[in-house]
N, CA, C and O atoms as a Tinker XYZ file with bonds, in Angstrom:
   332  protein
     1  N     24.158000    2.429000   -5.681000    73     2
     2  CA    23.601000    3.462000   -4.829000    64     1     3
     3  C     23.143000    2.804000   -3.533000    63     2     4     5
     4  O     22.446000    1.790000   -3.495000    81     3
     5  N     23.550000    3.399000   -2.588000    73     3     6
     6  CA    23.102000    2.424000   -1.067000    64     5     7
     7  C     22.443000    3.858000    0.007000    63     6     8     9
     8  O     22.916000    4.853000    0.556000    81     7
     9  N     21.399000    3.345000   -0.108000    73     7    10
    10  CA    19.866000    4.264000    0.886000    64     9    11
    11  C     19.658000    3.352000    2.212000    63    10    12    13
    12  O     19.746000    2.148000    2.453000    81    11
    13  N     19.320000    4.586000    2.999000    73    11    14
    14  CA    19.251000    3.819000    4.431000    64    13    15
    15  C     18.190000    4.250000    4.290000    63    14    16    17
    16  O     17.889000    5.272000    3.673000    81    15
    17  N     17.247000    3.252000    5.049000    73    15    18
    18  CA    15.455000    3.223000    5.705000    64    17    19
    19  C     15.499000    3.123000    7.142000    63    18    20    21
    20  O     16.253000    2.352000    7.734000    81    19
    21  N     14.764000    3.832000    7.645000    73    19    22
    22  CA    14.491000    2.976000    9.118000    64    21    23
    23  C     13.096000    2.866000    9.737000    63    22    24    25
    24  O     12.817000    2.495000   10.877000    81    23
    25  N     12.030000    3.380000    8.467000    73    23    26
    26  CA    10.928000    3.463000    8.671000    64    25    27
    27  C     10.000000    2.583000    7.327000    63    26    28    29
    28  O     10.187000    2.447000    6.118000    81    27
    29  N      9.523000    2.370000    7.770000    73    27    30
    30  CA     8.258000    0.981000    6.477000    64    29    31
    31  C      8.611000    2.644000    5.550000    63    30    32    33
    32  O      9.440000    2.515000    4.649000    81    31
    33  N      8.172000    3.747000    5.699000    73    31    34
    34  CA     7.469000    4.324000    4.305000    64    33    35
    35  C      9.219000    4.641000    3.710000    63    34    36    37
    36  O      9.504000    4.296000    2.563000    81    35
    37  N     10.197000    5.256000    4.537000    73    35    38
    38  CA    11.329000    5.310000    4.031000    64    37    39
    39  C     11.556000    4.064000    3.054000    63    38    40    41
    40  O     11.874000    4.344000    1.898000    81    39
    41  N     11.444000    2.903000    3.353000    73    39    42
    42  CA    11.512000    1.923000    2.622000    64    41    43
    43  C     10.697000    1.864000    1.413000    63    42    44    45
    44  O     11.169000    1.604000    0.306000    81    43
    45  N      9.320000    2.139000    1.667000    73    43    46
    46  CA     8.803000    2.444000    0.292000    64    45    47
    47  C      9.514000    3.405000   -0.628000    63    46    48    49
    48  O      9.459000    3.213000   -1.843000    81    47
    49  N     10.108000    4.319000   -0.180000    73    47    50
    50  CA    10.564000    5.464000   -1.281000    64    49    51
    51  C     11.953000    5.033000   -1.871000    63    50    52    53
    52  O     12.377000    5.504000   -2.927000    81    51
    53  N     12.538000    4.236000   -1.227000    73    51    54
    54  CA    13.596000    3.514000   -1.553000    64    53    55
    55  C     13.239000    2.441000   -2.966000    63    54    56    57
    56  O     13.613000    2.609000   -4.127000    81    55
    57  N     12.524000    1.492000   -2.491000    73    55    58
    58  CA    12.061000    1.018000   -3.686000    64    57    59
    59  C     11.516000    1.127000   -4.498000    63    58    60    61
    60  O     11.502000    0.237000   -5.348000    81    59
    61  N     10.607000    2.578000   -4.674000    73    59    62
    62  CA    10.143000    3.080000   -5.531000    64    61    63
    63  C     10.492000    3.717000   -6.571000    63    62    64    65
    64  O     10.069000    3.742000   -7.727000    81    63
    65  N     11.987000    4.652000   -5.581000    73    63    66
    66  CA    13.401000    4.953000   -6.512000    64    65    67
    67  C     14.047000    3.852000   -7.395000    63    66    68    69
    68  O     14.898000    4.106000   -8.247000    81    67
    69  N     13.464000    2.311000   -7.060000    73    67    70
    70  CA    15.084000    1.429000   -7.303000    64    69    71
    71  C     13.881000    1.322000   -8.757000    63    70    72    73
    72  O     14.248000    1.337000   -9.932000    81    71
    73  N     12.682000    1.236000   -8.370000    73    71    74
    74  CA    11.414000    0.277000   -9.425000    64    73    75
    75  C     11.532000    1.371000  -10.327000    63    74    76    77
    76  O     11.383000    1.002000  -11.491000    81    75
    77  N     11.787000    2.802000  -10.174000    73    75    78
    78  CA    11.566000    3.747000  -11.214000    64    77    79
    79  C     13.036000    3.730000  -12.140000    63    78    80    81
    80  O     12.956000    3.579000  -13.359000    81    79
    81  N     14.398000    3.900000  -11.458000    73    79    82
    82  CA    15.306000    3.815000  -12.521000    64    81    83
    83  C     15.558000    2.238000  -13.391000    63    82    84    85
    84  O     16.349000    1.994000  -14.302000    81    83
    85  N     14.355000    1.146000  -12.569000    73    83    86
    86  CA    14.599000    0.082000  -13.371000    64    85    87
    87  C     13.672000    0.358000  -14.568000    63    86    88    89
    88  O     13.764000   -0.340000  -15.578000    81    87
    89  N     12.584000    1.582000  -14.454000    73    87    90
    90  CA    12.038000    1.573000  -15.938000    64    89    91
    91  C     10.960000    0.831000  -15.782000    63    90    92    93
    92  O     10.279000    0.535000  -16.764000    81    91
    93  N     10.596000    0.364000  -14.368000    73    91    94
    94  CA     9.333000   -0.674000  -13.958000    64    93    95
    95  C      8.109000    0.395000  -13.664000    63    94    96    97
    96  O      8.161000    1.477000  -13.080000    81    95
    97  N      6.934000   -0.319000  -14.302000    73    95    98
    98  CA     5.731000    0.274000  -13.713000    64    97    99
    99  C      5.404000   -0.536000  -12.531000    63    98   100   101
   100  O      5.868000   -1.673000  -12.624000    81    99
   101  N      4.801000   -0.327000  -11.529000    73    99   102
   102  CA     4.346000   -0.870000  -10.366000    64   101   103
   103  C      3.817000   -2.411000  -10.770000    63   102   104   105
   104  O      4.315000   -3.476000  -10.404000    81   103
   105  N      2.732000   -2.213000  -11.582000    73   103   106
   106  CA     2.051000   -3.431000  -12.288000    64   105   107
   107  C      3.892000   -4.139000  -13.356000    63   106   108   109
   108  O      4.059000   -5.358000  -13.395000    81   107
   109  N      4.494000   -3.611000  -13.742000    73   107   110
   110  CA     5.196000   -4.958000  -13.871000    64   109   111
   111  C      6.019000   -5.140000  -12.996000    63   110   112   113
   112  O      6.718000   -6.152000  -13.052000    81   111
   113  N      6.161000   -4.265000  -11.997000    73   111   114
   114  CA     7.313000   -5.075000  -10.950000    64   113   115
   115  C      6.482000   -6.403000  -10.101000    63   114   116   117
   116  O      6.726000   -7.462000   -9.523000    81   115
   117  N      5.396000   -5.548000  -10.468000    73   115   118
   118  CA     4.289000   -6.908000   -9.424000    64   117   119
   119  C      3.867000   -8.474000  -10.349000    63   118   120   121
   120  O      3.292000   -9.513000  -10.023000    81   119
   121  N      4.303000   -8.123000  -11.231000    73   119   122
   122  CA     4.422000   -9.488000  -12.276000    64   121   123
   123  C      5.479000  -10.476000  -12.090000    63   122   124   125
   124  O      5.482000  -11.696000  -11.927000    81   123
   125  N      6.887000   -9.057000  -12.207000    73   123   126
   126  CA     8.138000  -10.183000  -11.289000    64   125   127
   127  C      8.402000  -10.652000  -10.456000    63   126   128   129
   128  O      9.415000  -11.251000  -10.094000    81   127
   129  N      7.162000  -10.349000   -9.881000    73   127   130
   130  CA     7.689000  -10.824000   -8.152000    64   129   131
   131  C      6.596000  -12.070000   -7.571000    63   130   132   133
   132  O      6.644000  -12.836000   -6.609000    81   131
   133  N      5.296000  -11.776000   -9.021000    73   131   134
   134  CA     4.555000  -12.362000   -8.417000    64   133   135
   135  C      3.531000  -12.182000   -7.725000    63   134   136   137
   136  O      2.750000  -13.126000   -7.605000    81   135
   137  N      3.253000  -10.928000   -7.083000    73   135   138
   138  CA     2.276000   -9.964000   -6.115000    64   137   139
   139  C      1.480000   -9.314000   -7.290000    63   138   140   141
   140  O      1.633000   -9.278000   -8.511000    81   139
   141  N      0.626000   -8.846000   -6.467000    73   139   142
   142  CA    -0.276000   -7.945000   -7.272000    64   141   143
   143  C     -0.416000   -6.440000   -7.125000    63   142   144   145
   144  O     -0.573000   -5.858000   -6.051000    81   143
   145  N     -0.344000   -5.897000   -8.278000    73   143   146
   146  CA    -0.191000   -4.411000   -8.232000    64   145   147
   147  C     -0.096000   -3.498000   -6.691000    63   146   148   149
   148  O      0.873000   -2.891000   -6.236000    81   147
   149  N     -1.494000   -3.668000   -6.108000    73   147   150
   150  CA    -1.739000   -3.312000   -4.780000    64   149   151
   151  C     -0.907000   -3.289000   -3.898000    63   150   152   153
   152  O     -0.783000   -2.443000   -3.012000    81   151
   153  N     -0.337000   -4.146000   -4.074000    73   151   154
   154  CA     1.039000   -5.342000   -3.076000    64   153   155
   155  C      2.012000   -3.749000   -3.418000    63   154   156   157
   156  O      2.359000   -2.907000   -2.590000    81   155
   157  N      2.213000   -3.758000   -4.664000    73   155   158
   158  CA     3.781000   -2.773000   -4.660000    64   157   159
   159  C      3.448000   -1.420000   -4.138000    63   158   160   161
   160  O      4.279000   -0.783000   -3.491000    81   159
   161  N      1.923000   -0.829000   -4.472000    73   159   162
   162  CA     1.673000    0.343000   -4.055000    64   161   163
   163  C      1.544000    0.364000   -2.704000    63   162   164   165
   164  O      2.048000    1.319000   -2.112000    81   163
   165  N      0.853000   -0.668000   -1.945000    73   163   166
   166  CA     1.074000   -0.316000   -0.456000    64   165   167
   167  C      2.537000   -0.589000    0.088000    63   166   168   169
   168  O      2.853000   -0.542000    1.277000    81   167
   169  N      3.320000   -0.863000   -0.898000    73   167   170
   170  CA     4.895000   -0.921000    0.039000    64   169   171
   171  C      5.723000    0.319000   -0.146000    63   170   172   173
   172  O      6.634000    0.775000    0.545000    81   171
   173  N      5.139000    0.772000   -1.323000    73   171   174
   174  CA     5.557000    2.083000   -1.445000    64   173   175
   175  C      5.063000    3.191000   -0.890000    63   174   176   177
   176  O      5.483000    4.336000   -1.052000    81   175
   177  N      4.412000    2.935000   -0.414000    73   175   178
   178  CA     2.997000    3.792000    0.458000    64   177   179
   179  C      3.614000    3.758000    2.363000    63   178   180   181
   180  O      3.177000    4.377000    3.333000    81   179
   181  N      4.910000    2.630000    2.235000    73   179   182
   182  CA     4.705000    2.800000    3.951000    64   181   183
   183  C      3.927000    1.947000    4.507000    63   182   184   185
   184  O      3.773000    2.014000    5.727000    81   183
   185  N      3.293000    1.003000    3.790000    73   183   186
   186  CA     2.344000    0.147000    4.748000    64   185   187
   187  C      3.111000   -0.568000    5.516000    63   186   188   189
   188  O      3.989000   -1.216000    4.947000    81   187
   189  N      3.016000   -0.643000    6.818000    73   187   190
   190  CA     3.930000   -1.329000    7.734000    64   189   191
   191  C      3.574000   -3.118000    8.278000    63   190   192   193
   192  O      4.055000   -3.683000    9.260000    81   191
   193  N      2.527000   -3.722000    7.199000    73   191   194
   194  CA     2.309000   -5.032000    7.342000    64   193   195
   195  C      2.824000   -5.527000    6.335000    63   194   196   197
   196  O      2.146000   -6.297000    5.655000    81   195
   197  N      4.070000   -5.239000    5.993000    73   195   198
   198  CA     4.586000   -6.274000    4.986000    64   197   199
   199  C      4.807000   -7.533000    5.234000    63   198   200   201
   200  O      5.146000   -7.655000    6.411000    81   199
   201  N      4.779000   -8.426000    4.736000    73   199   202
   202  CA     5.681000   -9.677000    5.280000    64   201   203
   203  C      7.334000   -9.533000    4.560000    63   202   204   205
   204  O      7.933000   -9.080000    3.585000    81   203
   205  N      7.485000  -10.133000    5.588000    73   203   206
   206  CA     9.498000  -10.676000    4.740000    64   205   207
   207  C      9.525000  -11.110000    3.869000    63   206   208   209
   208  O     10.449000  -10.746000    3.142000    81   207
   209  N      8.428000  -12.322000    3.240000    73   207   210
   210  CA     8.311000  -13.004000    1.969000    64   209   211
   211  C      8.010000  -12.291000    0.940000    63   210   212   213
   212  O      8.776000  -12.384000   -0.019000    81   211
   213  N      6.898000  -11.435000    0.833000    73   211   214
   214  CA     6.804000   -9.942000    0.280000    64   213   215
   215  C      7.568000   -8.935000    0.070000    63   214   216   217
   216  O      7.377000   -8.159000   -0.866000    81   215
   217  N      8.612000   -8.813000    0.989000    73   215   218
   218  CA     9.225000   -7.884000    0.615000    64   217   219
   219  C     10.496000   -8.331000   -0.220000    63   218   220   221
   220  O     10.938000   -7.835000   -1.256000    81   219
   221  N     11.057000   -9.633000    0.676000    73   219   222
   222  CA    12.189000  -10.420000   -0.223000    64   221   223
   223  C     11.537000  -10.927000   -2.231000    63   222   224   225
   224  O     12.221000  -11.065000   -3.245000    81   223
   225  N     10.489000  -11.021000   -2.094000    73   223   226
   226  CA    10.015000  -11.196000   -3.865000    64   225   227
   227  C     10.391000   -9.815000   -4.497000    63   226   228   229
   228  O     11.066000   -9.701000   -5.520000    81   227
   229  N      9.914000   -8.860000   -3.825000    73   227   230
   230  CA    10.369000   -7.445000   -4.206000    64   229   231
   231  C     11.626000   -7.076000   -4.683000    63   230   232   233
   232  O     12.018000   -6.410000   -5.641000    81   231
   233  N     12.230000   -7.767000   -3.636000    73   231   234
   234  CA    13.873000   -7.290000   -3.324000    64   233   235
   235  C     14.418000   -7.740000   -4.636000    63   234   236   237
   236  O     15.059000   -6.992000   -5.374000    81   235
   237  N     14.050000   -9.416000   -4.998000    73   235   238
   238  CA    14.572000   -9.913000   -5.955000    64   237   239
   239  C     14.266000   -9.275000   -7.124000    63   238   240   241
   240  O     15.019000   -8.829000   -7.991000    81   239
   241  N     12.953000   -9.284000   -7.040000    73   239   242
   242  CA    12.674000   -8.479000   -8.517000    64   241   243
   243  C     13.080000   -7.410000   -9.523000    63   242   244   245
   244  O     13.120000   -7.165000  -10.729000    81   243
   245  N     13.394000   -6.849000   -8.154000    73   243   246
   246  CA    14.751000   -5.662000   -8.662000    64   245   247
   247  C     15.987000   -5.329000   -8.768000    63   246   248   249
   248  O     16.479000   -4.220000   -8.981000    81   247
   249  N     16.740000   -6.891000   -8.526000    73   247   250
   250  CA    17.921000   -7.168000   -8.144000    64   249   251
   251  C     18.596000   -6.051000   -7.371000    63   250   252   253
   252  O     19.495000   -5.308000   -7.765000    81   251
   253  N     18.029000   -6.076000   -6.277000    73   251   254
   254  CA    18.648000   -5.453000   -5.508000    64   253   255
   255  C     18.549000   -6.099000   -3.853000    63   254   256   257
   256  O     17.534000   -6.777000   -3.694000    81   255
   257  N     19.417000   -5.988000   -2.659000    73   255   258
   258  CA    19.630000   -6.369000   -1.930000    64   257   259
   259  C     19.558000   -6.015000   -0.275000    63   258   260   261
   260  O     20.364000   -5.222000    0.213000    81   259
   261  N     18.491000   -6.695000    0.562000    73   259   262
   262  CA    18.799000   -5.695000    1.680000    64   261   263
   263  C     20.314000   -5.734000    2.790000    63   262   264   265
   264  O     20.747000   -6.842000    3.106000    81   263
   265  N     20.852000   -4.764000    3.186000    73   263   266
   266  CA    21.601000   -5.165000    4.354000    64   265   267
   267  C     21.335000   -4.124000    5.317000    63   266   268   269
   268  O     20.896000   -2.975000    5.276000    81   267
   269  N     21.970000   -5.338000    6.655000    73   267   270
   270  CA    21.274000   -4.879000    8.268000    64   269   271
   271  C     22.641000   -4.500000    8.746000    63   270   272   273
   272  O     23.524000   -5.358000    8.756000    81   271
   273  N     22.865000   -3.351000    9.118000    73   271   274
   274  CA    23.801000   -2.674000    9.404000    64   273   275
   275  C     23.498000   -1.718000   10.870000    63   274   276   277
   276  O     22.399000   -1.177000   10.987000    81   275
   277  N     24.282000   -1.604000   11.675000    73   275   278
   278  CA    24.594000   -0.958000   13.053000    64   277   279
   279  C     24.227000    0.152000   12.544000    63   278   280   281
   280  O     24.759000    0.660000   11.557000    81   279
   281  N     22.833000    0.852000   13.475000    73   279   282
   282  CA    22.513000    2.569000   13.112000    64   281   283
   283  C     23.943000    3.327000   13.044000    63   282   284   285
   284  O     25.082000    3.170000   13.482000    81   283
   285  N     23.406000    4.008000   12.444000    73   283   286
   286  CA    24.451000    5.557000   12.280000    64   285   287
   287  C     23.829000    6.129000   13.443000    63   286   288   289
   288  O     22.941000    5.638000   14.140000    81   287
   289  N     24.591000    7.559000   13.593000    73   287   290
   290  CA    24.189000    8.496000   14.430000    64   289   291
   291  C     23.175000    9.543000   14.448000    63   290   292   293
   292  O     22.927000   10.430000   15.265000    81   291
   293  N     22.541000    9.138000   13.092000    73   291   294
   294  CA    22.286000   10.420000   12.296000    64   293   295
   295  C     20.412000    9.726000   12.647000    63   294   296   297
   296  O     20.120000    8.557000   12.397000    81   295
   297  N     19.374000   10.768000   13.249000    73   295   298
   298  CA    18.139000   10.954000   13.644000    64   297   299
   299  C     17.905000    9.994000   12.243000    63   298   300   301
   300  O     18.672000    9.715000   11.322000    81   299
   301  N     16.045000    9.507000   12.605000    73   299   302
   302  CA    15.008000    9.015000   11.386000    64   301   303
   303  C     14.827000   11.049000   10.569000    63   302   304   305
   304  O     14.773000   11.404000    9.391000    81   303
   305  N     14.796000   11.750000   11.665000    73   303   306
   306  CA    14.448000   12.802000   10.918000    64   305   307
   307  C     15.301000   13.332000    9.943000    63   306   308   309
   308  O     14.794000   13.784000    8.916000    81   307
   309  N     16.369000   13.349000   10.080000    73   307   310
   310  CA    18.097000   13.566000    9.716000    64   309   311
   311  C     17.969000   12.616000    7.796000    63   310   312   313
   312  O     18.257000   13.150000    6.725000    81   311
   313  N     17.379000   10.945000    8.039000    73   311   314
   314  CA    17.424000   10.655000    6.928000    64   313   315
   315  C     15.985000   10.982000    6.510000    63   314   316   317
   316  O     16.220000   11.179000    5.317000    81   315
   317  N     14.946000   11.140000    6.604000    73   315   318
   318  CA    13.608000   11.847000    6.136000    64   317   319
   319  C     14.346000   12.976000    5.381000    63   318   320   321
   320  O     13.901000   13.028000    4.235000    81   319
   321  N     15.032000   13.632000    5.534000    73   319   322
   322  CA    15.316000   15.084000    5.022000    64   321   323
   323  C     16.141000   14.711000    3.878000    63   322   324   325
   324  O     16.463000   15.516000    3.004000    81   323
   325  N     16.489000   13.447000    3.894000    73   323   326
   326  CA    17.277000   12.964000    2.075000    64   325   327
   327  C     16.157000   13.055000    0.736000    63   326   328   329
   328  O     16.220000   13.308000   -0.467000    81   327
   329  N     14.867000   12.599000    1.974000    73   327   330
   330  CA    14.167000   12.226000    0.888000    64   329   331
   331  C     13.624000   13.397000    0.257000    63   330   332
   332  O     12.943000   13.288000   -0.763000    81   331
């Protein structure tokens, strides 16, 4: 399944989707990664001070992968309305 973000909270809902069909509670994705509970809820929340290191522990944790790809045409509002 491949979701576009272009906003911190879009991104939270993205991984919140990936942490829920993995069957992860917040508190154990934050075990795999290493972070602490808080850590996953404010990324899912949109908090826009993530670090890269933070988010890449994430990424791994859920074996899943980011890629940086040339915008589409299509508005932030356009993908808001997926969600």
């Amino acid at each position: 399944m491949t979701q576009i973000a272009r906003t911190p909270r879009q991104l939270g809902e993205v991984l919140r989707r990936y942490r829920t069909l993995a069957k992860l509670s917040q508190t154990q994705l934050a075990a795999k990664a290493g972070l602490r509970q808080a850590t996953i809820s404010q990324i899912e929340g949109g908090h826009g001070a993530t670090r890269v290191e933070t988010l890449c522990a994430v990424l791994a944790a859920l074996d899943v992968e980011l890629t940086v790809a040339p915008r589409s045409k299509s508005s932030a509002k356009d993908i808001e309305d997926i969600f």
